[in-house]
C-alpha positions as CSV (number, residue, x, y, z in Angstrom):
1,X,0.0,0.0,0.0
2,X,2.7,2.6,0.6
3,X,4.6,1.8,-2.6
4,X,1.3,3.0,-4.3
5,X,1.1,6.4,-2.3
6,X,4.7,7.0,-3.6
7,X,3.8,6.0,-7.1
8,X,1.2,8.2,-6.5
9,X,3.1,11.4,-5.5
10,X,5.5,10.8,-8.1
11,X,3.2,10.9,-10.6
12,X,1.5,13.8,-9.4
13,X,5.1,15.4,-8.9
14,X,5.9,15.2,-12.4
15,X,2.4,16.9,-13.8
16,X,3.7,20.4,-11.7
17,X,6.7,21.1,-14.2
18,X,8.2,23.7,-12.2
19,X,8.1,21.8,-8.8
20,X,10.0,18.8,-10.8
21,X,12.2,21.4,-11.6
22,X,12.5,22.6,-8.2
23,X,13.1,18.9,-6.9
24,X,14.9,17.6,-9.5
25,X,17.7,20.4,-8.6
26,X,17.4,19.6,-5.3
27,X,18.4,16.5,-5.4
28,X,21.2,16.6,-8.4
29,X,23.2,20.0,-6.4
30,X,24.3,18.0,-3.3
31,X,24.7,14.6,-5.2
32,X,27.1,16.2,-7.6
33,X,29.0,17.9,-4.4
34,X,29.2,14.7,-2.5
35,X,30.5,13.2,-5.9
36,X,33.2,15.2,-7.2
37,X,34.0,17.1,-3.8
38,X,36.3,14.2,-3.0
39,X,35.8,14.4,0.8
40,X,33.4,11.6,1.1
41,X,35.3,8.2,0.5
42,X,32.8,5.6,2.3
43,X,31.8,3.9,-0.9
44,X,28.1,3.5,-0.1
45,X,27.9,7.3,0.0
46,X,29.7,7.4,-3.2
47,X,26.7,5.1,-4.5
48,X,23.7,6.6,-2.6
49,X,25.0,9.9,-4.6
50,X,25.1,8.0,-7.8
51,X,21.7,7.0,-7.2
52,X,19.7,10.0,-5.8
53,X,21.5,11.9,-8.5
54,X,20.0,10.4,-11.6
55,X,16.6,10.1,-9.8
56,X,17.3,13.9,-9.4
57,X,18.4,14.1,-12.9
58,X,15.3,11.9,-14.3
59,X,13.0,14.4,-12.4
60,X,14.7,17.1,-13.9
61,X,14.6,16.0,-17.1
62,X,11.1,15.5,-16.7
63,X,10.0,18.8,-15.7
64,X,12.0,20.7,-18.4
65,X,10.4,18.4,-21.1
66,X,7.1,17.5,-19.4
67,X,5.5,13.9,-19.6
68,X,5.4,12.1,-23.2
69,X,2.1,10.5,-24.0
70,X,1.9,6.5,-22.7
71,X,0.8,5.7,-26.7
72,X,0.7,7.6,-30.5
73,X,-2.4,6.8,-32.2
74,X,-0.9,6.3,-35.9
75,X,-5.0,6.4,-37.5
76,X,-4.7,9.5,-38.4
């Protein structure tokens, strides 16, 4: 039940262009630090960067694009 509720906020996160934007950023800025800064060298913080920055970088992408249709209809 609670991995629907995130599905869920995701979804509606990605409809608001300019708070996936927001977020997107948010979470790309300090896994970029923690990435090239150098001072971190525990490698599952080297990882956890890796990960929550293409999640922020997907999000981003997202936002600045905006959400591509599920299907074309080609009938036209």
């Amino acid at each position: 039940m609670a991995l629907r509720r995130v599905r869920g906020m995701l979804l509606r996160l990605v409809r608001r262009r300019a708070l996936a934007i927001a977020v997107g950023l948010a979470l790309v800025i300090p896994a970029a630090w923690i990435e090239f800064s150098g001072r971190f060298d525990a490698w599952w913080m080297e990882g956890l960067a890796l990960v929550v920055g293409a999640t922020g970088l997907a999000i981003l992408w997202t936002g600045l694009t905006g959400v591509a249709p599920d299907w074309v209809d080609d009938e036209t």
